[in-house]
TIRO-2110 file (N, C-alpha, C; in Angstrom, 1 decimal):
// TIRO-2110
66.8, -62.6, 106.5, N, 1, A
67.3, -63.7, 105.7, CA, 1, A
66.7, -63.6, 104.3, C, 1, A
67.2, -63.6, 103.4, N, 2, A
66.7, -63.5, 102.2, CA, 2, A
66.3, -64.5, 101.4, C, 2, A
65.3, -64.9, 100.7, N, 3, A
64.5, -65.9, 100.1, CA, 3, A
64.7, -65.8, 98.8, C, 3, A
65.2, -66.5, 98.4, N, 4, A
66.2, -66.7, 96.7, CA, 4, A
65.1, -67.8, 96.0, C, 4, A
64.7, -67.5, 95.0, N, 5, A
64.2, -69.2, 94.3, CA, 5, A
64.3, -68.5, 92.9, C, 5, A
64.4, -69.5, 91.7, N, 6, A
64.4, -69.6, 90.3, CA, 6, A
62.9, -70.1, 89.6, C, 6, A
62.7, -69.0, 89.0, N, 7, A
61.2, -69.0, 88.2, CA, 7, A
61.9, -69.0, 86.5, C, 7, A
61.3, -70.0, 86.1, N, 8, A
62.1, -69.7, 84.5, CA, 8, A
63.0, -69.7, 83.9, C, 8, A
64.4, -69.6, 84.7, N, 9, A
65.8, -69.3, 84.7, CA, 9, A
65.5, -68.2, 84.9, C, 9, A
65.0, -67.1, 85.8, N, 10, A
65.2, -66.0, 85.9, CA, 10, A
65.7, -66.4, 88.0, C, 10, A
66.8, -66.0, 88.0, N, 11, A
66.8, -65.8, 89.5, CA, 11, A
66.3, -64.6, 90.6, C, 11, A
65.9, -65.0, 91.0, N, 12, A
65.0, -63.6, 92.3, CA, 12, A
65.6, -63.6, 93.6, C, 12, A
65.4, -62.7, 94.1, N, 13, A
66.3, -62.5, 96.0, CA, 13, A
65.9, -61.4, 96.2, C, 13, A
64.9, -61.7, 97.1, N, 14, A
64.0, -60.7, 97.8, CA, 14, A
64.4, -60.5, 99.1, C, 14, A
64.0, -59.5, 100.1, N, 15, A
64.6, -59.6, 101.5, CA, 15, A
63.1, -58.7, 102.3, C, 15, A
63.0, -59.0, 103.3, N, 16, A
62.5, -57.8, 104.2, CA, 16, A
62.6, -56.8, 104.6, C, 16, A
63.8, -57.0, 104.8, N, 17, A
65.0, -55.6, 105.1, CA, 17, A
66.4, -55.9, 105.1, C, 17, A
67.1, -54.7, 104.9, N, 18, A
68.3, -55.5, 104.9, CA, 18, A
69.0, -53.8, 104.8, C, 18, A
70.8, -53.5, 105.7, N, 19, A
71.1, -52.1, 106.0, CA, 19, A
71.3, -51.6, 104.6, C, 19, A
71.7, -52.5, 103.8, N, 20, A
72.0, -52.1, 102.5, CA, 20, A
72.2, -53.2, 101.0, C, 20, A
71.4, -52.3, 99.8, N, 21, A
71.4, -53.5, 98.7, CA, 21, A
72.0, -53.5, 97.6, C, 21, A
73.1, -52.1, 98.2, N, 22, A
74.2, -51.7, 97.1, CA, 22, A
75.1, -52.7, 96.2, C, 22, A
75.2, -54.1, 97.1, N, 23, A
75.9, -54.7, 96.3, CA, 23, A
75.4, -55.7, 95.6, C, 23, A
73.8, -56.0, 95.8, N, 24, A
73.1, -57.0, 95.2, CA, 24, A
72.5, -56.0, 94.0, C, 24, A
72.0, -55.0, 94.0, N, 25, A
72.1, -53.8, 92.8, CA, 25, A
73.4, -54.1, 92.1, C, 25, A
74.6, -54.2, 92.4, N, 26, A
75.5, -54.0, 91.7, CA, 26, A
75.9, -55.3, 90.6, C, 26, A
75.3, -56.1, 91.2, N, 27, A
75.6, -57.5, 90.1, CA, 27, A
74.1, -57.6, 89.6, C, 27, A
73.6, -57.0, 89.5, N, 28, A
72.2, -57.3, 89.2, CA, 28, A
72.0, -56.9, 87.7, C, 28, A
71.1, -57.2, 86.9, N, 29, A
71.4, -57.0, 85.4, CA, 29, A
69.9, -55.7, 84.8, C, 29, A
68.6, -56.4, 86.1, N, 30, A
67.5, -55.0, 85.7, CA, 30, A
67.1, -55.3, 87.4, C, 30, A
66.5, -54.0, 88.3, N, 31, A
66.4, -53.7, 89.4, CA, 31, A
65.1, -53.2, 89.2, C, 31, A
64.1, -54.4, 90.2, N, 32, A
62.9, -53.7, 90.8, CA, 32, A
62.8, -52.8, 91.9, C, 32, A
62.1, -52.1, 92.6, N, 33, A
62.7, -51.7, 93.9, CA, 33, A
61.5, -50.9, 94.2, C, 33, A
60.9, -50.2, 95.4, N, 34, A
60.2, -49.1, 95.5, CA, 34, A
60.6, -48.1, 95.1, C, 34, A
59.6, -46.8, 95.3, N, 35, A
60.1, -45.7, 94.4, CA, 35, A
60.5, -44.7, 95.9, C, 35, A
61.4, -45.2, 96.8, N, 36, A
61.9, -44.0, 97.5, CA, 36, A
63.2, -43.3, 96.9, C, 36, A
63.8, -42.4, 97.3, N, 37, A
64.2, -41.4, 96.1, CA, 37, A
65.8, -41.9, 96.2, C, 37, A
65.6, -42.1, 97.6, N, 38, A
67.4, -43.3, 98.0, CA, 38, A
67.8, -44.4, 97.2, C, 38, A
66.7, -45.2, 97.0, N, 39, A
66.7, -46.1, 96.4, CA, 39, A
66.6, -45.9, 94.5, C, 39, A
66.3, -44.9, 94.4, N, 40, A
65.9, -44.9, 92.9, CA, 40, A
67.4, -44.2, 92.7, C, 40, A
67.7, -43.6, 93.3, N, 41, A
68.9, -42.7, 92.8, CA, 41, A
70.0, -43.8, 93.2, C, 41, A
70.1, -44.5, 94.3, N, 42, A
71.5, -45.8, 94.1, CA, 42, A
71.1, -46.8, 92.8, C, 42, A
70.0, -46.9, 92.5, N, 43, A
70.2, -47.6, 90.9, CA, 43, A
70.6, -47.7, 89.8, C, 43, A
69.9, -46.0, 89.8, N, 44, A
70.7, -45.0, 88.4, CA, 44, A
72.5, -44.7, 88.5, C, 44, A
72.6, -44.1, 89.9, N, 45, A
73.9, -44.3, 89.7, CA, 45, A
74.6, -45.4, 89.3, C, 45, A
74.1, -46.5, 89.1, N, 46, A
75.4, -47.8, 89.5, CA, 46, A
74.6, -48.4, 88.3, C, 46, A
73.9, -47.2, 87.4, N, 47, A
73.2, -47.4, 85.6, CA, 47, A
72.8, -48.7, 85.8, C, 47, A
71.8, -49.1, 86.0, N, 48, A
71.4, -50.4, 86.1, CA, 48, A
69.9, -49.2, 85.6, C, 48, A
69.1, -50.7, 84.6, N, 49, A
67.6, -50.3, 84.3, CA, 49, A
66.7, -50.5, 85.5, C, 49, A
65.7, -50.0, 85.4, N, 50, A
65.1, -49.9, 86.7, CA, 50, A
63.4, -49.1, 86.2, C, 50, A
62.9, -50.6, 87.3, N, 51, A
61.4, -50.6, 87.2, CA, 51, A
60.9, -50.0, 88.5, C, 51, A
60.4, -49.0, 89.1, N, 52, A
60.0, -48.9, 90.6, CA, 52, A
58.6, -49.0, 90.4, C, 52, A
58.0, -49.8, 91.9, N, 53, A
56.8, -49.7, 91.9, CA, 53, A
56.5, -49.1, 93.1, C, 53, A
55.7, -48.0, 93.0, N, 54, A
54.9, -46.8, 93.5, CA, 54, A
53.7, -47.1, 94.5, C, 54, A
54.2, -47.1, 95.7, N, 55, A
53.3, -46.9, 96.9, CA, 55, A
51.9, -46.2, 97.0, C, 55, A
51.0, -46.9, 96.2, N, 56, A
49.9, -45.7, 96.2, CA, 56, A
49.4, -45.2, 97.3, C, 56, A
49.3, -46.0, 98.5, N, 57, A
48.5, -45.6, 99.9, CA, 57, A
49.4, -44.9, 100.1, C, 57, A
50.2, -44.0, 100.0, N, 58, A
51.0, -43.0, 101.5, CA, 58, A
50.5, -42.0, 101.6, C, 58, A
50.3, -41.0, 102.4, N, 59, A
50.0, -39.8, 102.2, CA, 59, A
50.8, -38.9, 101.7, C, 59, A
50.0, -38.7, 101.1, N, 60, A
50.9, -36.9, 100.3, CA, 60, A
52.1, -37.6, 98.6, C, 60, A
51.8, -39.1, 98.7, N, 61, A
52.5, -40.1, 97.7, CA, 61, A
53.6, -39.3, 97.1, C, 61, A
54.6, -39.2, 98.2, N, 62, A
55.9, -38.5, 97.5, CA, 62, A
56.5, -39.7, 96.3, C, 62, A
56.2, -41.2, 96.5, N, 63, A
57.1, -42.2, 95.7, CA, 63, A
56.5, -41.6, 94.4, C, 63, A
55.5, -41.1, 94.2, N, 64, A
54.7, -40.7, 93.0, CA, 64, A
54.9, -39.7, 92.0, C, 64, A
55.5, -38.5, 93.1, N, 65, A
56.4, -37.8, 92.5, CA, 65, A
57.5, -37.6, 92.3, C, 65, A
58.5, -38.7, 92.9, N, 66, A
59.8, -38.4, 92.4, CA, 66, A
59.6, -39.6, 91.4, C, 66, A
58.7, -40.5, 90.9, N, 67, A
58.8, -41.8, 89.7, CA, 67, A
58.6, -41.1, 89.3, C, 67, A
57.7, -40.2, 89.0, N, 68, A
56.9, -39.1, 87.7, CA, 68, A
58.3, -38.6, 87.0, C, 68, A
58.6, -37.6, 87.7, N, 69, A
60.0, -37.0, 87.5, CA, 69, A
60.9, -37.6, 86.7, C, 69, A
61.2, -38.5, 87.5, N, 70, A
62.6, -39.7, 87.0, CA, 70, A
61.7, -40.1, 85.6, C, 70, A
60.9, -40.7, 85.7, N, 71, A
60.2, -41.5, 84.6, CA, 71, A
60.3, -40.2, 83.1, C, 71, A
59.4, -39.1, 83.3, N, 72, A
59.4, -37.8, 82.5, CA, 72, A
60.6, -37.8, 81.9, C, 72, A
62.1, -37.5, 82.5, N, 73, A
63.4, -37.5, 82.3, CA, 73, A
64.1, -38.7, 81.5, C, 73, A
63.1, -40.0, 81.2, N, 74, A
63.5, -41.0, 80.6, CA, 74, A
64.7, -42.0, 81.5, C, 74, A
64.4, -41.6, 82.4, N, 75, A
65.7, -42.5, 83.3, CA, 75, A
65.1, -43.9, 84.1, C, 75, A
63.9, -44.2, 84.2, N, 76, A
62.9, -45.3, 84.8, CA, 76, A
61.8, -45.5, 84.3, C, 76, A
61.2, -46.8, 84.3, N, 77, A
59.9, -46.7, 84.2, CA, 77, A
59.2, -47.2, 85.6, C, 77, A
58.3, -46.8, 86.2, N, 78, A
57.2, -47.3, 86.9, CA, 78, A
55.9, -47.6, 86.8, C, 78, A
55.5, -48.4, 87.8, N, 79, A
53.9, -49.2, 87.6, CA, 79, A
53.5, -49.0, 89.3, C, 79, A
52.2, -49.6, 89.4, N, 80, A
52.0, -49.8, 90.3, CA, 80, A
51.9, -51.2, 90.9, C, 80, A
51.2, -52.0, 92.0, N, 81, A
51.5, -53.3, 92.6, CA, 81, A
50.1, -53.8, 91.5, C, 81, A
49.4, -53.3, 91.0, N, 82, A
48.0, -53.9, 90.5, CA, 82, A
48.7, -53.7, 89.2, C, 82, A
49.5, -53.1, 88.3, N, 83, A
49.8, -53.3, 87.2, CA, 83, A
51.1, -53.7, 87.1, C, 83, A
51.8, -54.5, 87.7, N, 84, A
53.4, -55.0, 87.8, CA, 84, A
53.7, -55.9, 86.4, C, 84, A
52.5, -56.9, 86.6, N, 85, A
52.6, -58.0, 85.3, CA, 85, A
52.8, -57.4, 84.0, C, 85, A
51.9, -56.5, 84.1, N, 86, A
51.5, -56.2, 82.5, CA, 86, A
52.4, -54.8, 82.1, C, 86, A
53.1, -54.6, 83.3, N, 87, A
54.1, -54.2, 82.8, CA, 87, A
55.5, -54.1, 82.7, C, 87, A
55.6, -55.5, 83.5, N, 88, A
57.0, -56.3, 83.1, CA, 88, A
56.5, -56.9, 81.6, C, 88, A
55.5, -57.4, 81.4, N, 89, A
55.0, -57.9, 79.7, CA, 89, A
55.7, -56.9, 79.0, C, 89, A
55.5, -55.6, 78.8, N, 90, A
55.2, -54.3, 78.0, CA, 90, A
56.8, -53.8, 78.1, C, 90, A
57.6, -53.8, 78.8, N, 91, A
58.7, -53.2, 79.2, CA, 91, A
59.1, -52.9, 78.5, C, 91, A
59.7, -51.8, 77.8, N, 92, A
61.1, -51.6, 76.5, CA, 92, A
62.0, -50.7, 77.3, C, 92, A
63.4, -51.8, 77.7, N, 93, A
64.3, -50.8, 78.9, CA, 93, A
65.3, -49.9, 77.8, C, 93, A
64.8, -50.6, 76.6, N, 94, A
66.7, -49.8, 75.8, CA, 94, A
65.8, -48.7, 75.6, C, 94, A
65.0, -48.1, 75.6, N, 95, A
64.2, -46.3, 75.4, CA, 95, A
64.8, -45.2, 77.0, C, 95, A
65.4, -46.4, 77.6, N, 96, A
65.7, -45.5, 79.1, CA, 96, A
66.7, -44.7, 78.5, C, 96, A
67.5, -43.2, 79.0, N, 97, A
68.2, -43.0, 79.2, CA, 97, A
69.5, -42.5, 80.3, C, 97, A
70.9, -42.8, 80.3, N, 98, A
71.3, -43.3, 81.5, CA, 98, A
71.4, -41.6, 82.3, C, 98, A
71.7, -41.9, 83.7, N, 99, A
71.2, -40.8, 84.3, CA, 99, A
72.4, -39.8, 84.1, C, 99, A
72.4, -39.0, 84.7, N, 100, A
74.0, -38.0, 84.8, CA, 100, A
74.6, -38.5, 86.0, C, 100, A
76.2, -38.5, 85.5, N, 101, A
76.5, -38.7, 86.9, CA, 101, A
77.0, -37.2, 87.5, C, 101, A
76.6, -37.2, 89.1, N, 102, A
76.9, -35.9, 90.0, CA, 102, A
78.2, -35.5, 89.8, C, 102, A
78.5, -34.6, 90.0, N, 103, A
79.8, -33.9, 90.3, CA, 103, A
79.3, -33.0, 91.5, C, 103, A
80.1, -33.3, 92.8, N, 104, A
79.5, -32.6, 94.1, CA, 104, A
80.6, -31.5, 94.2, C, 104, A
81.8, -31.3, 92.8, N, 105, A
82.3, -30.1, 93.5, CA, 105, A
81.2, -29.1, 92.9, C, 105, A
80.0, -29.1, 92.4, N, 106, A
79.4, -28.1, 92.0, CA, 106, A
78.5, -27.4, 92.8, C, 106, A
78.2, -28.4, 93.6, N, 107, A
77.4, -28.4, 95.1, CA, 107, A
78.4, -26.9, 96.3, C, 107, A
79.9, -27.4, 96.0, N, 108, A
80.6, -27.3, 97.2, CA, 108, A
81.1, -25.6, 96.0, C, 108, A
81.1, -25.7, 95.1, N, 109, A
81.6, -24.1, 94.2, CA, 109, A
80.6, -23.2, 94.5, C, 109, A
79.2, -23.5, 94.7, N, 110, A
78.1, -22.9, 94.9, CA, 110, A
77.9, -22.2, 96.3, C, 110, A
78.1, -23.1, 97.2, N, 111, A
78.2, -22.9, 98.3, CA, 111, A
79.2, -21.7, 99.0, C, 111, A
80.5, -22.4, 98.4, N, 112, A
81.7, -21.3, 98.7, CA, 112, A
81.5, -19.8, 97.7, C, 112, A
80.4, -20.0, 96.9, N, 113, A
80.1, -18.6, 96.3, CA, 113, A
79.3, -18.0, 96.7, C, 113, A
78.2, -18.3, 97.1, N, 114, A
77.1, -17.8, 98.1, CA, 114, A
78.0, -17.3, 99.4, C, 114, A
78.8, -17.9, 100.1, N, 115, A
79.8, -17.4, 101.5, CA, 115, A
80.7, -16.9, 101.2, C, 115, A
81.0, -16.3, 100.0, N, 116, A
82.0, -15.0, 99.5, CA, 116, A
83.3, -15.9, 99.4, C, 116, A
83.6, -17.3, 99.7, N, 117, A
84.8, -17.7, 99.4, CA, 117, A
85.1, -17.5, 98.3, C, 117, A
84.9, -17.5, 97.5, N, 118, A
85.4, -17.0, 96.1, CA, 118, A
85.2, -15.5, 95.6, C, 118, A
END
């Protein structure tokens, strides 16, 4: 069930879980989110600005390195849960830039070239 309240005029809707948040991403205007790589790449696609915050306890902190990356590339910024405030304060989202969008026949030209289809 998702827990909705208004701080500020800013509206929030948080969830526990939920199969999918593609379409609350999609009316959304800036997107917090973790830094798993599913989640950071359904943002970008669907160009929305985007803050992830980065899981420091995991092992081997892959959220760490695909925010690095993303971040590097100018497409996100991230923080951690101990610096969230100070850096929703700090934020400058118009320095993002928007992601590329895929083209998967490139994926599928590759493929059939490597297997002599072509």
């Amino acid at each position: 069930m998702p827990a909705n309240m208004d701080v500020d005029g800013v509206e929030i809707t948080s969830y526990r879980y939920k199969d999918s948040i593609k379409d609350d991403m999609s009316w959304a205007n800036f997107v917090i989110s973790h830094a798993g790589a599913g989640s950071c790449l359904e943002a970008l696609e669907l160009e929305k600005p985007l803050l992830v915050v980065v899981n420091t306890n995991l092992m081997d902190n892959h959220q760490f390195e695909v925010a690095t990356k993303l971040k590097d590339c100018g497409y996100l910024h991230f923080t951690t849960c101990d610096d969230l405030l100070s850096t929703l304060c700090n934020l400058d989202l118009s320095r993002l830039r928007p992601y590329p969008k895929h083209d998967p026949l490139k994926f599928t030209s590759v493929i059939d070239y490597i297997m002599g289809f072509r």
